[in-house]
N, C-alpha and C positions, 0 to 999 in steps of 0.2 A: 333633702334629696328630692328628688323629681323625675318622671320616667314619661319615656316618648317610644312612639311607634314607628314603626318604619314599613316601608313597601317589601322591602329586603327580609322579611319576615323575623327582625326581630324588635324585642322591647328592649329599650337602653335605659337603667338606673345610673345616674348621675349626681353628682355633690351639687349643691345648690348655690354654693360661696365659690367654687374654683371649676365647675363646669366640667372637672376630672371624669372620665366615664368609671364608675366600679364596678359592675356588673353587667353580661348581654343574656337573654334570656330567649332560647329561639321559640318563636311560636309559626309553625308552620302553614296557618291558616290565614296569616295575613299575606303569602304570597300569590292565594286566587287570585282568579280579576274582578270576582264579583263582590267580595267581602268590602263590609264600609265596617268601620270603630265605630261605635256609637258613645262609649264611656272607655275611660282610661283612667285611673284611679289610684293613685300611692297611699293605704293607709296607715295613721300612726303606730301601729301597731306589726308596720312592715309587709305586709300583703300587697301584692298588685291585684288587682280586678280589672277584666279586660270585659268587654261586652262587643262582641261582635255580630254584625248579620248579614244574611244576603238576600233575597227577593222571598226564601220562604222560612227559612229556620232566623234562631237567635242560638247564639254561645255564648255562655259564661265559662272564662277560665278567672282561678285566683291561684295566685303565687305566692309563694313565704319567699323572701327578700336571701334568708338563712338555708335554701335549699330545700325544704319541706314539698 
């Protein structure tokens, strides 16, 4: 699996073999103008970790893949 970011403000979880989308995950911070990704992270363990900033804060979100 593998997850990617979007302007559209969401994280997309993906099959890694078949490119299938399984899961959208909205994160409403990515649709500022000022926010950059800095880290984006799928770990084995099924968490996403997002790392976002903008000219004065940083955000961490993590995600359980299961809903948590």
């Amino acid at each position: 699996m593998y997850v990617t970011a979007s302007r559209d403000g969401n994280l997309a979880i993906r099959c890694l073999r078949t490119a299938t989308l399984w899961k959208v995950i909205p994160l409403e911070k990515l649709t500022q103008p000022d926010m950059e990704v800095m880290c984006l992270k799928l770990s084995l363990h099924g968490y996403v970790v997002v790392m976002i900033r903008n000219s004065s804060k940083f955000f961490t979100f993590v995600f359980s893949i299961n809903g948590d």
